[in-house]
N, C-alpha and C positions, 0 to 999 in steps of 0.2 A: 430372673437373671441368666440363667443356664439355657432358656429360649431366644432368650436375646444373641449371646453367643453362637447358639446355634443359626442362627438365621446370620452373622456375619460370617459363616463356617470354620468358626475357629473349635467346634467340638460336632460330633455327633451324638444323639442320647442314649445312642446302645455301644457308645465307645465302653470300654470295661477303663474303670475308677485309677486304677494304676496306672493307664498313657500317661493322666495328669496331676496324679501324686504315686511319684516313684516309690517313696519312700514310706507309703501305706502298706503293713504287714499285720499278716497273722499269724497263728500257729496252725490253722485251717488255709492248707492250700488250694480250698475252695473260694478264696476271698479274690482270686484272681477274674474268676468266674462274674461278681459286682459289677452291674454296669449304672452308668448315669442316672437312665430310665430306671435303675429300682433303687436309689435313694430316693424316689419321688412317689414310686408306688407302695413302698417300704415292705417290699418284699427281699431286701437287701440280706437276712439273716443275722442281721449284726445285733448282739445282744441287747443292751438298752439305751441310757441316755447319760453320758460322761460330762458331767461338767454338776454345780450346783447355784443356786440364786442366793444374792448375797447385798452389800449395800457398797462397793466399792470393787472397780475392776481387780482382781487379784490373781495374776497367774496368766499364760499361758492358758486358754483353755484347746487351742488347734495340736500343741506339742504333747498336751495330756492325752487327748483323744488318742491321738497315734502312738502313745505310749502305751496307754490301756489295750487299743486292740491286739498291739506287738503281741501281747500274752497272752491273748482270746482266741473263742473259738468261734467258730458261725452256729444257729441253732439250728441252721434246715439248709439244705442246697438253697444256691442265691436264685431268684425267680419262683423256686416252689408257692411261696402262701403270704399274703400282705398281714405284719405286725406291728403296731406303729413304731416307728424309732425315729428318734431326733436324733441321731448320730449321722442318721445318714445325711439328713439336712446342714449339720456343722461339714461331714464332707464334702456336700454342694457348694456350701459356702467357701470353702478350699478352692477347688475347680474353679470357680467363679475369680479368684483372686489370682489363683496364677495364671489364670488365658487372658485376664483384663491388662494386669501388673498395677491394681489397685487397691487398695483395702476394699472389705467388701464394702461397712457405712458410706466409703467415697464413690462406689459401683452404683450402688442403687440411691443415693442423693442425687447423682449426678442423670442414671440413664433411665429411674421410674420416677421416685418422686417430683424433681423439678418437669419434666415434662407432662404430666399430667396434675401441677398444680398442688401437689399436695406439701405446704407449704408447714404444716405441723405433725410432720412425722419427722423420724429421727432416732435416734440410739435411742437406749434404755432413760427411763425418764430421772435417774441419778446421775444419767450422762449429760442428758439434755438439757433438762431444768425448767423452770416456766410454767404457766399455771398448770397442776397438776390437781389430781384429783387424789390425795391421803390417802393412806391405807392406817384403817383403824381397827382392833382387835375387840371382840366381844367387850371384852373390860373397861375400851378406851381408852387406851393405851395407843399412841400415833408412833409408825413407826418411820426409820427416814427411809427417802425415794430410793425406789427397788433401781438395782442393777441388775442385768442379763448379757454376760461378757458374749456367749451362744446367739449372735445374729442374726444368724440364717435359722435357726431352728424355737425361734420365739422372744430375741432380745429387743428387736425394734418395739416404737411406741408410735404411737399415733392419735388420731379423735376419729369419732364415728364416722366425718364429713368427710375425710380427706381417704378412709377405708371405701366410703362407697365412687371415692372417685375411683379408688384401685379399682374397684368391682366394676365398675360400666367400662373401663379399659378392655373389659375381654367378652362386652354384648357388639351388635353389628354396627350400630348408630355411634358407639362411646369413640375417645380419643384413645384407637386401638395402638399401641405400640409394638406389639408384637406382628411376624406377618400372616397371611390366609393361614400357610400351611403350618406354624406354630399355636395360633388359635386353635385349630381343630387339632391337633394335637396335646393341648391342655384341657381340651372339655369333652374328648371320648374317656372313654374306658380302660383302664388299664387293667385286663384280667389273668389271674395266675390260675396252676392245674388243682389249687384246693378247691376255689370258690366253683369250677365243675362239677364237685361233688356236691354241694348246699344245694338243698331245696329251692329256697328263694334267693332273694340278690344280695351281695356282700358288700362290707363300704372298705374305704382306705385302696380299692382298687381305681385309683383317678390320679392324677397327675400332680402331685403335690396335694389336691385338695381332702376334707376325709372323705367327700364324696363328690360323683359326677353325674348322681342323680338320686331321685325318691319315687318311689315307685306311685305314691299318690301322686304325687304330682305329674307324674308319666301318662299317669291314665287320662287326664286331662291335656295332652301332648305338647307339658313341659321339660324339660331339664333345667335340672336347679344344681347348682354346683353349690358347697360351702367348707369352710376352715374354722374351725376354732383353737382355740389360744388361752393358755391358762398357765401361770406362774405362783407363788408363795400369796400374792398380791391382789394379783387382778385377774376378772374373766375375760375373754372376747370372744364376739363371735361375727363372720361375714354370710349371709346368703346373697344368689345372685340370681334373677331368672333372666339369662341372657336376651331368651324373645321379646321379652316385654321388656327390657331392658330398665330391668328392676334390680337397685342392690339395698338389701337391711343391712347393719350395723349396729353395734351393743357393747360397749365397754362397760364393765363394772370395777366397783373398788372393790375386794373381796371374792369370795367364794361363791357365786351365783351360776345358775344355768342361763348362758348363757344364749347357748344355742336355741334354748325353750323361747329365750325372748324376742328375739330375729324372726322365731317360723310364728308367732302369733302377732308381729307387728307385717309380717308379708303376707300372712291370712289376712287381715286389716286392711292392706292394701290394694288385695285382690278386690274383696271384698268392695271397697271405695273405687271401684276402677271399671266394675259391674265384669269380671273376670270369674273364669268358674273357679272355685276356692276346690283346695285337697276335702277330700270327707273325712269323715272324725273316723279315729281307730275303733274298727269295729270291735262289738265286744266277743269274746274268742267262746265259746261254749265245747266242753265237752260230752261226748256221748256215753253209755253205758261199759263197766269195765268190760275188757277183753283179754283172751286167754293171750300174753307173751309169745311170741314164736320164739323156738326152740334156737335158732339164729343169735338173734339179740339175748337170749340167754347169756348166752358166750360171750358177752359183753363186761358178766359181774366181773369183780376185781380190783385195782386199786388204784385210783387217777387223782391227778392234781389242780390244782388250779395255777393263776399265776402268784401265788403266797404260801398253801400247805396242802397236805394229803386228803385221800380220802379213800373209805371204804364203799365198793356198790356193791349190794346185794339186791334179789327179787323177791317176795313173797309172792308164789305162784297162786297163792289160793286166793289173795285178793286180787294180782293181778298190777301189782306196785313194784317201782325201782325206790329203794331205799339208799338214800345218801349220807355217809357216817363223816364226821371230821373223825382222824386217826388222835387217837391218844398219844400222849407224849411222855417220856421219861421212861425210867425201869420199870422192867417185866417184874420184879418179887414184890408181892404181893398185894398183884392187879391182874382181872380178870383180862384176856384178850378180847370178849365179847360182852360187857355185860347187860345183863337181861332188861335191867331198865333203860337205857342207854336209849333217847328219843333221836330217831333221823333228822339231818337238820331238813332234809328236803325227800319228800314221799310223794309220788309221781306215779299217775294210776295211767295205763295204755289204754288207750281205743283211737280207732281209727289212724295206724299208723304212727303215732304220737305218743308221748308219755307229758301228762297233762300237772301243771301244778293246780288245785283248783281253787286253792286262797288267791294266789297272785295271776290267776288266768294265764300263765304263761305256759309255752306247749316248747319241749324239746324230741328232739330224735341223735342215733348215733348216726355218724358217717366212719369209713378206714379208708385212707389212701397211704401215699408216699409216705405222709408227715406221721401218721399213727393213723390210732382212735379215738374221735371225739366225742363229746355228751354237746350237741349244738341247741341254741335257744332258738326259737325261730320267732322273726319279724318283734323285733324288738319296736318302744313305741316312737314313734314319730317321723324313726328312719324305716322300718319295716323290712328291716336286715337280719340275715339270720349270722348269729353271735357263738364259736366255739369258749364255750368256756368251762369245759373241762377235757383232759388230758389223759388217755390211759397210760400205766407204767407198769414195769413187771416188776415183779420180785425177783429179789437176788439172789444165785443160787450158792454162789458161796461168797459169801461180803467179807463187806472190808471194813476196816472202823480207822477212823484218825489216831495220830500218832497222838496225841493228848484226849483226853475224855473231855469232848465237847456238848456233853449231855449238859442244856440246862447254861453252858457256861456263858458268864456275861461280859459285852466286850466293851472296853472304852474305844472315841476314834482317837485317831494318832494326830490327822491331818487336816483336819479342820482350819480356814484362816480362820481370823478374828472378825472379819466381816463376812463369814456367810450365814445365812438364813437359818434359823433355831431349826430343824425339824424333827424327824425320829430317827434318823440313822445315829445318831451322838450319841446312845447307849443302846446296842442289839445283843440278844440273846440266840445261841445258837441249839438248836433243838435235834433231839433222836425220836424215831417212829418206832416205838417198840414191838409192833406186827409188823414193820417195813425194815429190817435190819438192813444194812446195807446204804441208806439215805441220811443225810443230814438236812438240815431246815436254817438256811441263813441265805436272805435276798432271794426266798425263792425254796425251792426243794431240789438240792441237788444228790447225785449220785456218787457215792464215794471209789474212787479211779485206783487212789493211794493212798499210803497215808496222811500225807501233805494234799490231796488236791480231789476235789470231787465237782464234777462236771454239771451241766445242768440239764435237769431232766423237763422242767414244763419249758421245751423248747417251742409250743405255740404261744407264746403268751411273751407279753411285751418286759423291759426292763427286768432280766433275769441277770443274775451273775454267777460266775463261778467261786468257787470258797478253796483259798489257798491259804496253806499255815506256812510260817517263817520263821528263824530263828534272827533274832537282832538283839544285841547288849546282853545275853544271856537269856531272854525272856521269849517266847511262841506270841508270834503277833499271826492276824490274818490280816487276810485281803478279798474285799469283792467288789467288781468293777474298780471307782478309783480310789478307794475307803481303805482306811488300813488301822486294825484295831487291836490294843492289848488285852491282857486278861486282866482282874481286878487287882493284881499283886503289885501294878505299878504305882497304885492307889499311895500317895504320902498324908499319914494321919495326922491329924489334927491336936495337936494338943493346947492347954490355956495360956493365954499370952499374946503373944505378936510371932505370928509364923513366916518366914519366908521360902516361898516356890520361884525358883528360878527357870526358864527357857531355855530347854538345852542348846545346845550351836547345832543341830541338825534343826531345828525347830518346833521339836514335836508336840504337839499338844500336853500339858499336864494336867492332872487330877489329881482333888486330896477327896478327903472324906470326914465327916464331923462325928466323931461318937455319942455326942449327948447334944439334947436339945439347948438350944442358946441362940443370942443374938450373935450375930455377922458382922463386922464390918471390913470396909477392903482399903486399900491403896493399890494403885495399877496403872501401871503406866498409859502414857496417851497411846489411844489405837490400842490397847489392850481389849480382851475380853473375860467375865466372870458371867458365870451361867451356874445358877444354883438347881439341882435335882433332889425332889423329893425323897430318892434313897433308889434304892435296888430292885424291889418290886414293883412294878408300872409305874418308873419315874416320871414325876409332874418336872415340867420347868416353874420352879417359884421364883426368879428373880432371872435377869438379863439387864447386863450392864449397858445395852445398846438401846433400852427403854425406860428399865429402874436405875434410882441411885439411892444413898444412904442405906443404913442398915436394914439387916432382914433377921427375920426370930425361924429360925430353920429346925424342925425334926432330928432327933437324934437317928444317924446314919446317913441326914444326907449328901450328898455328891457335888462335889463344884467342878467344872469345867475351868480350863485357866489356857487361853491363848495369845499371843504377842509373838514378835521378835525374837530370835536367840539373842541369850544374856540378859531380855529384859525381868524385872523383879518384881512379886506380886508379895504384898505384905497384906496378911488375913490374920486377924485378930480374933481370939475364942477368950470369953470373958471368965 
């Protein structure tokens, strides 16, 4: 859509993001710096992914966005290192609607879909309707048709036929819509100053796509472009090999690999077409250990991932990088090191490399602008080298939250009644008791103040910051667009017929059951009731959006209760 624009010249792709949303802020006066071209390389910096999948449009998702970033920050200068975000895709889709003056659905029904025939795609398939393909849960349990309010960054729907007509729209022969010089602009390369430092070749650096090529298939002098696509629901995935003017296609209902099924039905094709096929990933071997240079030493220390900490160490005498997850909770009476304490990951060097030799996988470090990385290299199928861990320093004189978030557990606040169950609805916020100074909520952040702690695995996708609040007398937080109490707002349960009311802000409430018992509910229409197994690695045992009638619940556990302000939920404890 943003190609197309540009080819009537109503944008350029290295315009920077604010010509065409004034009203796009951050707290990072770096965000001025955003242009076009890196919402699509997603080298944009912009934290994660603002919105949630739910079963009914609800909200605002373009005013939340710009709400959310108003109070963020960037995690790297805009252009340094491609990480994926769909925010920046929700802000294409912005751009796209105010140079059109159309909604985006009316944009692209109007200027890709109907012109290239693809006569079954459309909103979200809760929008759309029409044979669809269910989504069903291990148990069998059917859930209703997903909604994805986020259009530009994964809400549309489609069928495999109508995907591969997008896909031959951008080979030489297809009904190309775009012009020369936008086509060749969507299928090179879009490189930033990290992927200079990698070894090998990196993905997400391509133009919207997560790649704009595969190095097996290069050697055979292909380029293969592909996107995938995955919600609460469903997988998908597009390959294209422009020359051959080949496109695969794969929807699934569910949690499937996608992309796996795409590259071995285009293997298949090659294959049937008497085309030379990619070779199988060779198998990786390492050689005898070797002594560490003194260099990479200077490496040990304490890096993160994109979820918690961790400890490196060397053992020179074998000749191994030893990787610790950090311990969590109070220093009295806990060793900082203990002795039996197994690495989750032990990595013996030779030949340049620090080698896993159960999963044959081979990493190295890189340092630039962004830090220090621990990088995986040639990952399988795409054969790209993958940072996936983060160096961070110790603090030299820390800071702690204005309440003891050690351990503390948080309810959401803001949840509709139609979004999608997942694990945000009860988070636990964590302290590194060799890492003072950090907290562990959405990520590992760095504590700034006492109310606000920054994010430190700034390479890594959908990070947030963690901010505390003061509201009704009670400490809520917030990360990204989540906003959570502490368990105090909890209303217990006693026998009888209980009523929870929906306050006139609307916020989420929660009770609690003390003794084991049957459930039952009354709840208003469009209400929800989401029953939790209790406080320690809460199960969801019941969801009124799937179950009804009563439920025999654990003593301690947790109901969820969302609706309207004012509306009444009457729960019964026998």
């Amino acid at each position: 859509g943003v190609l197309l624009l540009a080819d009537e010249g109503k944008l350029r792709i290295d315009d920077p993001v604010v010509k065409h949303i004034p009203e796009f802020t951050m707290k990072d006066p770096r965000y001025r710096d955003i242009t076009v071209r890196m919402l699509f390389n997603h080298s944009s910096g912009l934290p994660g992914s603002t919105f949630s999948f739910g079963y009914r449009a609800d909200g605002d998702h373009q005013a939340l966005l710009l709400e959310t970033l108003s109070e963020a920050r960037l995690k790297h200068a805009p252009g340094e290192m491609s990480i994926y975000c769909n925010d920046g895709f929700t802000l294409a889709e912005m751009v796209i609607e105010r140079l059109s003056g159309k909604k985006f659905a009316e944009f692209v029904a109007e200027r890709i879909f109907k012109p290239l025939d693809m006569n079954d795609s459309g909103e979200s398939i809760g929008v759309a309707g029409g044979k669809i393909a269910e989504f069903y849960d291990n148990e069998g349990k059917i859930y209703p048709p997903e909604v994805v309010t986020v259009l530009g960054a994964g809400g549309l729907s489609s069928t495999p036929e109508d995907l591969c007509r997008f896909g031959d729209s951008f080979t030489p022969g297809g009904r190309n819509i775009l012009s020369g010089p936008s086509l060749a602009e969507i299928m090179k390369q879009q490189p930033t100053p990290f992927s200079a430092l990698l070894k090998g070749d990196a993905i997400l650096e391509a133009f919207g796509w997560d790649y704009a090529l595969l190095p097996a298939y290069r050697t055979n002098g292909y380029q293969v472009v592909g996107k995938s696509g995955g919600t609460m629901c469903y997988s998908t995935n597009l390959q294209i090999l422009p020359g051959e003017r080949l496109a695969v296609a794969a929807i699934f209902s569910g949690h499937v690999s996608a992309d796996e099924a795409t590259y071995r039905i285009m293997d298949a094709l090659l294959k049937d077409k008497g085309l030379p096929r990619p070779a199988s990933d060779p198998v990786k071997k390492s050689g005898e250990p070797q002594p560490v240079p003194e260099e990479l030493l200077q490496k040990a220390g304490y890096y993160v991932n994109g979820e918690k900490a961790f400890r490196f160490s060397f053992d020179t005498g074998k000749h191994e990088l030893h990787i610790h997850p950090l311990p969590q909770g109070p220093e009295e009476g806990m060793e900082a090191h203990p002795a039996e304490e197994k690495p989750l990951l032990s990595l013996v060097y030779t030949g340049g490399s620090f080698h896993d030799r159960e999963k044959k996988n081979s990493y190295y470090f890189i340092t630039g602008d962004s830090g220090t990385f621990l990088v995986v290299e040639k990952i399988p199928r795409f054969e790209a080298d993958i940072p996936v861990f983060q160096k961070i320093e110790p603090v030299e004189d820390p800071g702690s939250m204005s309440v003891n978030v050690d351990g503390k557990l948080w309810l959401i606040r803001n949840m509709s009644a139609f979004d999608q169950l997942s694990e945000v609805f009860l988070m636990r916020s964590a302290l590194y008791r060799e890492l003072p100074g950090y907290v562990q909520f959405f990520g590992v952040n760095k504590i700034e103040t006492p109310d606000f702690a920054a994010i430190a695995a700034t390479g890594f996708r959908d990070q947030g910051e963690f901010r505390l609040f003061m509201k009704n007398g009670n400490v809520q937080a917030k990360a990204m667009q989540f906003i959570y109490s502490g368990k105090e707002i909890l209303t217990p349960l006693a026998p009888g017929k209980n009523t929870v009311a929906i306050a006139p802000e609307g916020d989420n409430e929660w009770a609690a059951v003390p003794d084991e018992c049957t459930l039952s509910f009354e709840k208003p229409v469009g209400g929800r009731v989401i029953v939790f197994s209790g406080e320690e690695e809460p199960e969801p045992l019941y969801d009124s959006i799937t179950d009804s009638g009563d439920i025999n619940v654990p003593g301690g556990a947790l109901l969820f209760l969302a609706g309207n302000p004012g509306e009444i939920f009457e729960i019964t404890v026998p």
